[in-house]
BATI-244254 format. One line per field, with one value per residue (C-alpha): residue in one letter; x, y, z. Coordinates in Angstrom, 2 decimals, always signed. Last residue first. Layout:
// residues N
residu: A | ...
east: X | ...
north: Y | ...
up: Z | ...
This chain:
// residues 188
residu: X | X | X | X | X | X | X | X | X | X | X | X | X | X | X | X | X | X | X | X | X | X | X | X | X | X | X | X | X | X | X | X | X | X | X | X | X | X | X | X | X | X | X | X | X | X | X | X | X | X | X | X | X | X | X | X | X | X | X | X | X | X | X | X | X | X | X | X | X | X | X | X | X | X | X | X | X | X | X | X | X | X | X | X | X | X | X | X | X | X | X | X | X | X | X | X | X | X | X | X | X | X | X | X | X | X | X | X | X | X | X | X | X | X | X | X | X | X | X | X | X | X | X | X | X | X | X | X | X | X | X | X | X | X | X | X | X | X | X | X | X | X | X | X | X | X | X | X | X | X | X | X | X | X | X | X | X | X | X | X | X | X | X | X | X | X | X | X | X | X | X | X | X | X | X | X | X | X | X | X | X | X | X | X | X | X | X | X
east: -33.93 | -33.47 | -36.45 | -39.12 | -38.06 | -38.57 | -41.35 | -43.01 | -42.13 | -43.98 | -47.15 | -47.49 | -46.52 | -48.93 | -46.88 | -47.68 | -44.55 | -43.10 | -44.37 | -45.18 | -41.84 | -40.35 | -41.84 | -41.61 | -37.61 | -36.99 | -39.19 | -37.37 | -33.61 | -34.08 | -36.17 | -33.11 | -31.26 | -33.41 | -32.38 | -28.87 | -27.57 | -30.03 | -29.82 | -25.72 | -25.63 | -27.65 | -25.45 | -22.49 | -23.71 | -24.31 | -20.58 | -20.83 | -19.64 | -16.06 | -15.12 | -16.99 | -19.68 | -16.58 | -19.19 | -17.65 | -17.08 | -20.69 | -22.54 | -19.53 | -20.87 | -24.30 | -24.62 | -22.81 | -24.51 | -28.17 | -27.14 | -25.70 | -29.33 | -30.97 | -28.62 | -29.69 | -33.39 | -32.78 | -31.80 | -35.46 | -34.83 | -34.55 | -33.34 | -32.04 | -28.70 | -28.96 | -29.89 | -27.13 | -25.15 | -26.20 | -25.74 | -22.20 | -21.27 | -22.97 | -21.12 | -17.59 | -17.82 | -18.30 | -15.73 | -13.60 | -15.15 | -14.23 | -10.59 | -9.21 | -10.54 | -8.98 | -11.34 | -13.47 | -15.82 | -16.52 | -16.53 | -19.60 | -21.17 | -20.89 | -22.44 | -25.25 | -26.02 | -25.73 | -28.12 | -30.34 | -30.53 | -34.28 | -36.23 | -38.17 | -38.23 | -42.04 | -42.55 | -39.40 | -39.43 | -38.06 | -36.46 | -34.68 | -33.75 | -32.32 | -30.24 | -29.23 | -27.96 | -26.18 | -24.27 | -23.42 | -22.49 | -20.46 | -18.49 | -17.77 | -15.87 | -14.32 | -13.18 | -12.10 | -10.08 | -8.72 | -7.57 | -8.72 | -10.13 | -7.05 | -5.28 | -7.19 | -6.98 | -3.34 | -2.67 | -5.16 | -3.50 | -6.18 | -5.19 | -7.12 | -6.63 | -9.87 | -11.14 | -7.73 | -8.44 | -4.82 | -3.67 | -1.13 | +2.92 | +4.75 | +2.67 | +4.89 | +5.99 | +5.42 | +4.09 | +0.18 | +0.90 | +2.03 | +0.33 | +2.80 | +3.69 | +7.59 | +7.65 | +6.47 | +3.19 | +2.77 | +0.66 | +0.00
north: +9.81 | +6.92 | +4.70 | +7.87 | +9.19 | +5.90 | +5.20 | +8.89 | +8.99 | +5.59 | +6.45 | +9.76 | +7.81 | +4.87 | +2.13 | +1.34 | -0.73 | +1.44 | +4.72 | +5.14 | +3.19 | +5.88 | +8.48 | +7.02 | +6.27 | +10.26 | +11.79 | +10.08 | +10.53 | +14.00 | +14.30 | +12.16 | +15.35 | +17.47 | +16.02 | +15.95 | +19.60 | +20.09 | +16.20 | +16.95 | +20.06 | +19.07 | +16.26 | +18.18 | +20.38 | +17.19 | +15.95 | +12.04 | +13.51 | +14.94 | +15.19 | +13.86 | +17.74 | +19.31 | +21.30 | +19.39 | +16.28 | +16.08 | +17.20 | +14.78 | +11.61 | +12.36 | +13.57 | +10.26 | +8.36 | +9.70 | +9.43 | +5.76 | +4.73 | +6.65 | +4.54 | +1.44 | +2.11 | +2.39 | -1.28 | -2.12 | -5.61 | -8.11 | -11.35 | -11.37 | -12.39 | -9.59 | -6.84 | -8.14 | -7.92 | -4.32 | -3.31 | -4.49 | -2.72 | +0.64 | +0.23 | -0.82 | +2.05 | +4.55 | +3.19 | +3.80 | +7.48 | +8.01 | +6.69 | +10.07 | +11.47 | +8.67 | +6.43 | +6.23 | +8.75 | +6.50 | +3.04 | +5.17 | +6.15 | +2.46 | +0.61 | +2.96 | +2.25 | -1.53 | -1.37 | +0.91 | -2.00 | -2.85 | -0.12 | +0.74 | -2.28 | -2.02 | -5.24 | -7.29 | -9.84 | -6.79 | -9.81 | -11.31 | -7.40 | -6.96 | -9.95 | -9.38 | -5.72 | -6.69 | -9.72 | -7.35 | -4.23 | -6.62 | -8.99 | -5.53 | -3.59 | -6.27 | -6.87 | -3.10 | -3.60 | -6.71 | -5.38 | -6.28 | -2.51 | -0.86 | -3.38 | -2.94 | +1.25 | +1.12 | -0.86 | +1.55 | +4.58 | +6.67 | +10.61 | +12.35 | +16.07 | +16.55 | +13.62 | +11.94 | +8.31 | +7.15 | +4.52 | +2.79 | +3.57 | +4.46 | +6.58 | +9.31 | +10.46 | +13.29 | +11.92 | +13.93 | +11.35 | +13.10 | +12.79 | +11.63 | +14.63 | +14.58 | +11.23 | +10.50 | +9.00 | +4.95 | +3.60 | +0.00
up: +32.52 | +30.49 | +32.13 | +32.49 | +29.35 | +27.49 | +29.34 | +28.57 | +25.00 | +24.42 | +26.30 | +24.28 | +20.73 | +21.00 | +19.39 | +15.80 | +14.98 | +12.11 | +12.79 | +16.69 | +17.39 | +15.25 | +17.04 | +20.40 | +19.53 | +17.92 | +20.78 | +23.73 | +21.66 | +21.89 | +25.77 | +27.14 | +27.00 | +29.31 | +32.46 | +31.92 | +32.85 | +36.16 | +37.27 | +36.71 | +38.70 | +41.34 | +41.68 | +41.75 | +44.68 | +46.24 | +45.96 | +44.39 | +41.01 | +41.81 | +38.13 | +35.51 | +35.84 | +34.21 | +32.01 | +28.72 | +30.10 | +31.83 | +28.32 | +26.12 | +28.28 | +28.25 | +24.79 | +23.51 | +25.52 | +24.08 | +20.42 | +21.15 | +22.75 | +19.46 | +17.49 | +19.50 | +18.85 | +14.93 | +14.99 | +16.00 | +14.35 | +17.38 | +17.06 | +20.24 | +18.79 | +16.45 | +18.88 | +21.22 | +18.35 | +17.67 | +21.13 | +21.13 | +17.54 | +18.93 | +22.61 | +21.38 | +18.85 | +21.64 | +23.50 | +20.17 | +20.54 | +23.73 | +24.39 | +24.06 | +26.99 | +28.81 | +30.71 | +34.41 | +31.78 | +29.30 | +31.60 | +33.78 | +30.50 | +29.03 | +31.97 | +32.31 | +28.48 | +29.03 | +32.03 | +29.77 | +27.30 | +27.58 | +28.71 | +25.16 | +23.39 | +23.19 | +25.07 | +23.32 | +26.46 | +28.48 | +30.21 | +27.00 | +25.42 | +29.01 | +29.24 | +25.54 | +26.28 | +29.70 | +28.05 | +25.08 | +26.85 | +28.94 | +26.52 | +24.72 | +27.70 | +28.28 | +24.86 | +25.48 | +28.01 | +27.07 | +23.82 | +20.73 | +19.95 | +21.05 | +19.01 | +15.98 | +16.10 | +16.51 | +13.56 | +11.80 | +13.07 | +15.48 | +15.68 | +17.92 | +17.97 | +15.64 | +14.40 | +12.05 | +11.14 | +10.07 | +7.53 | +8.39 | +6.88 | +10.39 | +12.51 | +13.17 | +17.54 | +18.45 | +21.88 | +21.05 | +17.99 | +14.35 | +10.87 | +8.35 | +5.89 | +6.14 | +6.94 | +3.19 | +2.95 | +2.78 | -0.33 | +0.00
């Protein structure tokens, strides 16, 4: 394959070049493909998949598919809490693990409300990035923190509440008021 000159190779936050991969460049984060595949096949993060999976399946099995609504918040609370106990810089490929282990969970299950996990990744992501981003990771068991957090993360839920009732609404036909309200009453 094509490798770049040094001169142009993107650099790691060590300075270090990436030797000849390819790289995924978002933002500061440079990810080299080699890099990338053993991040992802590391313990850690085949951890990190073995339990988003096991927790996603378990609660697609006991929700018994009833409007799909409630079933992988477990796996959802699991990957916000692994998010921010990380590296920054980690994010996105924890991310990843989450989508690719609620979608084989979802698979397994033989369930085909794919668009449900999306909305679940949607409302992570905001979560995770929302408490970064005011600081609100650091020192969370102080009350005044907790007030903070209830105050800053209430109203995201409400995004991915309206896009999964809606499309549960469409496609399954779910009443959309009673929908909204258990998936914003179970996510929020």
């Amino acid at each position: 394959g094509y490798a770049a000159p040094p001169s142009i190779r993107p650099r790691c936050r060590n300075g270090a070049r990436f030797q000849g991969a390819p790289v995924v460049n978002i933002g500061n984060l440079h990810i080299g493909a080699r890099d990338l595949k053993g991040a992802l096949l590391s313990p850690a993060f085949l951890c990190l998949a073995a339990l988003v999976f096991a927790a996603g399946l378990v609660g697609l099995v006991l929700a018994g598919f009833a409007g799909h609504v409630a079933a992988i918040c477990t796996a959802n609370a699991i990957v916000v809490v692994w998010a921010l106990k990380s590296r920054r810089e980690d994010t996105l490929l924890i991310l990843a693990v989450m989508i690719c282990a609620n979608l084989a969970a979802d698979a397994f299950a033989g369930d085909t409300y794919v668009l449900l996990s999306f909305c679940d990744l949607i409302e992570v992501s905001l979560v995770v990035f929302t408490m970064r981003r005011f600081g609100l990771d650091r020192q969370i068991l102080q009350p005044r923190m907790l007030l903070r957090l209830y105050a800053v993360l209430i109203p995201l839920p409400l995004i991915t509440a309206l896009a999964a009732s809606l499309y549960l609404k469409l496609h399954v036909g779910l009443p959309m008021l009673a929908t909204f309200r258990l998936w914003y009453g179970s996510h929020a």
